[in-house]
N, C-alpha and C positions, 0 to 999 in steps of 0.2 A: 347560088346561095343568097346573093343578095336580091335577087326578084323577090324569094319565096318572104324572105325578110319583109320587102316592103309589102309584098303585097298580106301578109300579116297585119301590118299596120293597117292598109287600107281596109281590111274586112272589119278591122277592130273602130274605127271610122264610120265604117258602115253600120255599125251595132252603134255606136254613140249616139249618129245621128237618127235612127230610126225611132231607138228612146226617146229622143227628147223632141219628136215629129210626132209622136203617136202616144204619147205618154204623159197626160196634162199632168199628177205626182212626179214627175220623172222634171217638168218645167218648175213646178212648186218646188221641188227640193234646191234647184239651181239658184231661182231666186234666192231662197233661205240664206241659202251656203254665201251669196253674194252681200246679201245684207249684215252675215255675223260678221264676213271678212273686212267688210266696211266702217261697222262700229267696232272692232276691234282697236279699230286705230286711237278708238277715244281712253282704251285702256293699259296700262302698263303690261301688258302679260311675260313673263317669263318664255323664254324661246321652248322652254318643253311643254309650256301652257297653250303657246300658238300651236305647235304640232300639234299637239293634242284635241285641239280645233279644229284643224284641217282632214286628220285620221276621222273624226268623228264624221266631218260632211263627207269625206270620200265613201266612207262604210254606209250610211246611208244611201248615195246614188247607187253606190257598187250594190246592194241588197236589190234597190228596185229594177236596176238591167237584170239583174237576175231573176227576180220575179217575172220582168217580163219575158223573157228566155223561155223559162220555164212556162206561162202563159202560152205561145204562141208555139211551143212545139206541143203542147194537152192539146190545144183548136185540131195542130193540126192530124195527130193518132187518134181525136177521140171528139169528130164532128158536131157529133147529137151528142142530148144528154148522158152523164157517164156521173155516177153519186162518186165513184173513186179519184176521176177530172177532176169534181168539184172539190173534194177534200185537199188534192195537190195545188188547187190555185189558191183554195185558204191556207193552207201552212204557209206557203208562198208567199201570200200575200201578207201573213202575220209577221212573218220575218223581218219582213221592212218596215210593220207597225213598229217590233221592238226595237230595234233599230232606231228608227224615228223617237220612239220614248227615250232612248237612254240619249239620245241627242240633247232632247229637250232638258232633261236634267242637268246633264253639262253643259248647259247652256246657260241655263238658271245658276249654278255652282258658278260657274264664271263670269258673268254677269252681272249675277245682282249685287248692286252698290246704289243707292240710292243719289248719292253724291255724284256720279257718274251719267246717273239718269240727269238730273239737273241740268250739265253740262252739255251734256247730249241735248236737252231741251233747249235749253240758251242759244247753240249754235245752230240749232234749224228755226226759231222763231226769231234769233235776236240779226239777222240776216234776211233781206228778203230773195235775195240769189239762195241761199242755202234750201230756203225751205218750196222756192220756183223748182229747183233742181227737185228736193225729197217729191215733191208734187209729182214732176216729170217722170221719177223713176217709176212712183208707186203707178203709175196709169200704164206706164209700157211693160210692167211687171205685169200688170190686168191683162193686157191683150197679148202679153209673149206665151201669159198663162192657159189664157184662153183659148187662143188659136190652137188649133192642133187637127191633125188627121184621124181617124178611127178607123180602126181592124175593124175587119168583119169576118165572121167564123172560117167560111174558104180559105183564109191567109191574103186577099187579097186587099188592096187601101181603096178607103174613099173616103170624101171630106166630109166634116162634120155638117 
């Protein structure tokens, strides 16, 4: 019982890390989610307002492992071109747009405070560690983003 247990886990391991290896959206969402959890801190939120946060960025990743799920078993039933593939990788793929959007709106809804922004400015320019640091992130966000491996139709990896 306990093998089949862990090794649940590891498969589920195995699906995380493939997303986020082969899935430059799937590294953008990560970032995101790392930055709102970051500027969070500048804001008062109510404990059902943070969930609320967090529900959001999981629904989002949780949509795009799906998509890509769904992606990579269409390559693999349906090699060559298929017009009904293609429509299952767009709803698919639309899924985690919406997803994505309604993010953004709660994002915006929680978020915007003008006064907040201010603050937020003040402590990445009125520091010069603060803003070496925002610097640092945003450039290894660039290359965590970038980097990645690409499918190719077979199912098999090669690097971009």
């Amino acid at each position: 019982m306990f093998k089949r247990l862990g090794n649940s886990f590891k498969y589920a391991a195995h699906g995380i890390v493939f997303c986020v290896r082969h899935e430059m959206n799937m590294r953008i969402h990560i970032v995101a989610t790392m930055c709102v959890l970051y500027l969070s801190q500048f804001y008062n939120f109510t404990k059902e307002q943070f969930i609320l946060l967090i529900i959001t960025c999981v629904t989002v990743i949780s949509a795009e492992m799906m998509n890509t799920a769904i992606e990579v078993v269409i390559d693999k039933v349906s090699p060559g071109y298929s017009a009904l593939a293609k429509v299952g990788k767009d709803v698919a793929a639309g899924a985690v747009f919406v997803t994505a959007v309604a993010a953004v709106i709660i994002g915006v809804i929680l978020f915007w405070d003008i006064e907040k922004f201010k603050i937020i400015f003040e402590f990445f320019t009125g520091d010069i560690w603060n803003l070496a640091m925002l610097t640092a992130f945003a450039c290894l966000s660039y290359l965590f983003i970038a980097k990645g491996k690409k499918r190719n139709i077979k199912g098999k990896m090669k690097n971009e």
